[in-house]
N, C-alpha and C positions, 0 to 999 in steps of 0.2 A: 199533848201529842200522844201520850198512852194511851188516850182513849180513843185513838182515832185506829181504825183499822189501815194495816199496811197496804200499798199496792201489790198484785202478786207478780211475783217475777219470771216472765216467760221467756224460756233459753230454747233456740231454734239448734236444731243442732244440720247443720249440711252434710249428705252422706252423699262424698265423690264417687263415680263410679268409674272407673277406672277403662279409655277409648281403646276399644276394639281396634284392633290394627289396618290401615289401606286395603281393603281389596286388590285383587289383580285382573278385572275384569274388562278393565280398559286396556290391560296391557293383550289380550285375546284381539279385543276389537281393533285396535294400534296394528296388530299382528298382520290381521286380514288385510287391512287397508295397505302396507305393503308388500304384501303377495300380489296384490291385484295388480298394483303398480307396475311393478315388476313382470306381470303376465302381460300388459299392454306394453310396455317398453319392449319385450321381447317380441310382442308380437310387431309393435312399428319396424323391428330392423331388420325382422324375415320379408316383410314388404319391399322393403329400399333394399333389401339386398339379393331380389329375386328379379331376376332376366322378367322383362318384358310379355317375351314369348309364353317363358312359365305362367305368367300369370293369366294371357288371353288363356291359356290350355286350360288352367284349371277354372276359369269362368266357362269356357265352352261344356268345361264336363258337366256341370252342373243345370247347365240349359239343355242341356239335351244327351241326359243319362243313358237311354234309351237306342241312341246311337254307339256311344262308347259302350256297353252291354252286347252288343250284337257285333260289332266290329272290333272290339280290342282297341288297344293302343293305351297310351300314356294317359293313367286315370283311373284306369279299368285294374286295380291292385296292382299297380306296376312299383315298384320300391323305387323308380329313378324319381317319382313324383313328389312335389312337393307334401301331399296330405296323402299318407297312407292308408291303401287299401285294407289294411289289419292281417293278421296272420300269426304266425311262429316262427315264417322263413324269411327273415330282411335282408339277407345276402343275393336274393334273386334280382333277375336284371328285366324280366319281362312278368313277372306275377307272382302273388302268393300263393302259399298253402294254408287254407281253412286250416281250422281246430280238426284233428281226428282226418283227414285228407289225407288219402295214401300216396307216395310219390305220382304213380302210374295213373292216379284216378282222375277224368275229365270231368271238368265242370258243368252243368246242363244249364241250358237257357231255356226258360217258356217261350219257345216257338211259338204257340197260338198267343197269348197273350201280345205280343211283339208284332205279330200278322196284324190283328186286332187293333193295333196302335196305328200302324201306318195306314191300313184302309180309314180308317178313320181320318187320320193327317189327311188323305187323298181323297176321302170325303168333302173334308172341308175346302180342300183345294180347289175343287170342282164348283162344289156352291158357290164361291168365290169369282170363279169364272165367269158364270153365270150370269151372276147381278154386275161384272162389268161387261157382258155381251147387251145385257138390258142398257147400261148407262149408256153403251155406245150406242146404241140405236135411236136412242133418244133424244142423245148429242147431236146426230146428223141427218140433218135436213131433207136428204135422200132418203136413208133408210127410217126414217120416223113415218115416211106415207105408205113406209110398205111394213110396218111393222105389224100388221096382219094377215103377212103372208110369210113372218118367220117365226116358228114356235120351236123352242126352246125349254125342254124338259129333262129333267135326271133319268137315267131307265138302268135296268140292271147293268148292263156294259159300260156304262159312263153319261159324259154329258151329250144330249142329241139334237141339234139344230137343225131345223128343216127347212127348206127354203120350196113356198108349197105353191102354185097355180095362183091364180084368179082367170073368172073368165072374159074380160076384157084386156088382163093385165098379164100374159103368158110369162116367164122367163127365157122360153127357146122361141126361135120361130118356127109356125107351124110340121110338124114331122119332123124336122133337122136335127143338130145338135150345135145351131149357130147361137151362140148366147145375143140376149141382149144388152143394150152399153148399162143399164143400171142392174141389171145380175151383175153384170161383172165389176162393179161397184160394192155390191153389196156383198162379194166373197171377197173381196180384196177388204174390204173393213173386217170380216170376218175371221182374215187372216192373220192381219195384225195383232188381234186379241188372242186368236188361237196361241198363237207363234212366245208369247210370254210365259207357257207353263211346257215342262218338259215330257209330256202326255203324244202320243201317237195316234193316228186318226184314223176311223176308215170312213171311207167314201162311196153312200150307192144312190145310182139313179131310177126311177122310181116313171113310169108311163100309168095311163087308164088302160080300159077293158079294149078299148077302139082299136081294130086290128086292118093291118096292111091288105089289098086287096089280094096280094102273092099268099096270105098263108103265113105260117110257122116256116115252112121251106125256106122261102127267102129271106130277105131283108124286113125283120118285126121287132116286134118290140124289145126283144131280147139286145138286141143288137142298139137300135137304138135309146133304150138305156142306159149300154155302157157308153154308147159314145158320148153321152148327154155327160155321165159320172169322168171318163175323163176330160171334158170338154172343161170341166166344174175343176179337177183337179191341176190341169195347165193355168188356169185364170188363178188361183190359191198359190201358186207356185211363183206365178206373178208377185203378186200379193207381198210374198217372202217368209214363205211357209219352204222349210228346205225340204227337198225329194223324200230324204231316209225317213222323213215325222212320217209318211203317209204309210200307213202298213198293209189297204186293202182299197182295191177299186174294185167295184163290182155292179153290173147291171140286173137288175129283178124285175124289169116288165113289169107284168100286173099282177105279179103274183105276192103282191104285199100290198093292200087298200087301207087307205083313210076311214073312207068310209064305204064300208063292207055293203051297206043297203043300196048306195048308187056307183055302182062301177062306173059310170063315165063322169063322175062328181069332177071338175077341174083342179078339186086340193089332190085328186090321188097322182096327178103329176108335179111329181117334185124331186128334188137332192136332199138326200141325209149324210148330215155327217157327226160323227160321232167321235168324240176328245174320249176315247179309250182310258177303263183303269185297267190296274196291274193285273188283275185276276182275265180279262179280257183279252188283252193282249198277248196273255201266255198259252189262253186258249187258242187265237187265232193259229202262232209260231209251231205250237202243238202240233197242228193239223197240217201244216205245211211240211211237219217233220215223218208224219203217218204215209204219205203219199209213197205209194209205190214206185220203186225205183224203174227207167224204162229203160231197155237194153242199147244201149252202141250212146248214151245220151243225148239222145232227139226227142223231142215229144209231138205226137200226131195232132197237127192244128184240131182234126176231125175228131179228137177224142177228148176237149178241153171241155169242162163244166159248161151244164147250160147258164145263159143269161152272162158269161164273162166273157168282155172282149179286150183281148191285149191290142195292142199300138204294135206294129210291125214295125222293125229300125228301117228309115231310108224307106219308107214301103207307104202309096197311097191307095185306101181305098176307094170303090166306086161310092160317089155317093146315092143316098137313100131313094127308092119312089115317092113319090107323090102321093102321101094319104088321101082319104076321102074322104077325112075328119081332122080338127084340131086334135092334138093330142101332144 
């Protein structure tokens, strides 16, 4: 066995290293996860413990910011709200004060911008009209044969429906201002549709070049215009279009054409009537507020605009001559 060589003896030696101690990085994350909790719990029992009303308020504000901006009320920085306006001052009862706000100083609103908005709402409004003035006409059976004799387009004042001639197919009877039974069908559907949006109307009637054998003196086109415009505005009224929507009747003879190259064209006899916007309407109110005052309050039948004829109360006029033409 001396002669034999030993095995050699391999000693391993293990060198512990001694565990780093738990992090606390869970206990962070732990952390957040009940803050959150806690932020939803709180927020479930401002829910369940907020009135009704409160709540439709504070959805309404948020639909239509734009109104609460322009009009105030609860929403608009009011501290009685549930989601506050923001400020420095939370003891107020109707609004805050900005950062840097001096007690005295008013708030400004973009007026244009806010104009801007509504004409556009009242844009849309309009278009909207529109295409149900189209649906209706299309829906009914009457007004679908005559749907090429009502044209229907947006124009700077608002939306404009015209209810225009053919020459077979008049709306008046000849010279009068006797409608016939499917005009008066076809304003009374008109009314209907009207009568759904809160818009004011004016109303003018419309003759050709074709003149009375009397002249401009007598009984013309002026006259018989208007009677045609309120002949059109009684049948609407029908309808159930209330009195106050109507803001203007007015008669214009011929001095408004279709078609400017044939004065006696059958389209230049017709009614217009116009669903008024705002900017239009305030124009017309305008003008009625410019008019000069007349002494002792009478006004001289003989001094009234050309082409306008009022309705006398309790009072029949004569009726019209006998034209020498359709018209």
């Amino acid at each position: 066995m001396s002669g034999e060589e030993k095995p050699p003896i391999i000693v391993k030696r293990i060198k512990r290293k001694s565990e780093a101690a738990h992090g606390g990085a869970w206990k962070i994350a732990y952390a957040d996860f009940v803050t959150a909790m806690m932020a939803f719990f709180l927020l479930m029992w401002l829910i369940g413990s907020t009135a009704k009303g409160d709540l439709e308020g504070i959805a309404e504000y948020f639909k239509t910011p734009l109104k609460v901006a322009m009009q105030g009320g609860s929403g608009s920085g009011d501290s009685s709200s549930v989601i506050q306006g923001g400020g420095t001052d939370l003891t107020r009862a109707t609004g805050q004060k900005k950062l840097g706000e001096r007690p005295n100083e008013k708030r400004t609103i973009n007026l244009q911008a806010a104009q801007a908005e509504l004409e556009r709402q009242e844009q849309v409004r309009l278009r909207d009209l529109k295409g149900r003035l189209e649906a209706a006409i299309e829906a009914n059976a009457t007004l679908r044969s005559f749907r090429h004799q009502l044209k229907i387009d947006l124009v700077p004042d608002g939306l404009r429906v015209q209810i225009v001639d053919e020459q077979n197919r008049p709306m008046f009877a000849s010279g009068s201002a006797t409608l016939k039974s499917y005009t008066s069908e076809i304003l009374r559907e008109i009314a209907t549709v009207i009568n759904t949006i809160p818009n004011r109307i004016s109303l003018s009637g419309h003759t050709d070049a074709a003149k009375y054998a009397g002249g401009e003196r007598g009984y013309s086109n002026w006259e018989l215009s208007a009677d045609r415009a309120n002949a059109s505005r009684r049948e609407l009224i029908a309808g159930g279009i209330a009195d106050d929507k109507i803001l203007r009747v007015m008669g214009v003879g011929s001095a408004s054409m279709l078609d400017k190259g044939d004065p006696f064209n059958p389209i230049n006899r017709r009614i217009s009537i116009i669903v008024l916007n705002q900017k239009a309407e305030e124009r017309i109110m305008g003008e009625g507020m410019t008019e000069p005052a007349v002494p002792g309050g009478t006004v001289d039948p003989q001094a009234a605009p050309s082409g306008v004829q009022a309705e006398p109360a309790n009072a029949t006029s004569p009726g019209p001559p006998v034209p020498t033409s359709p018209r």
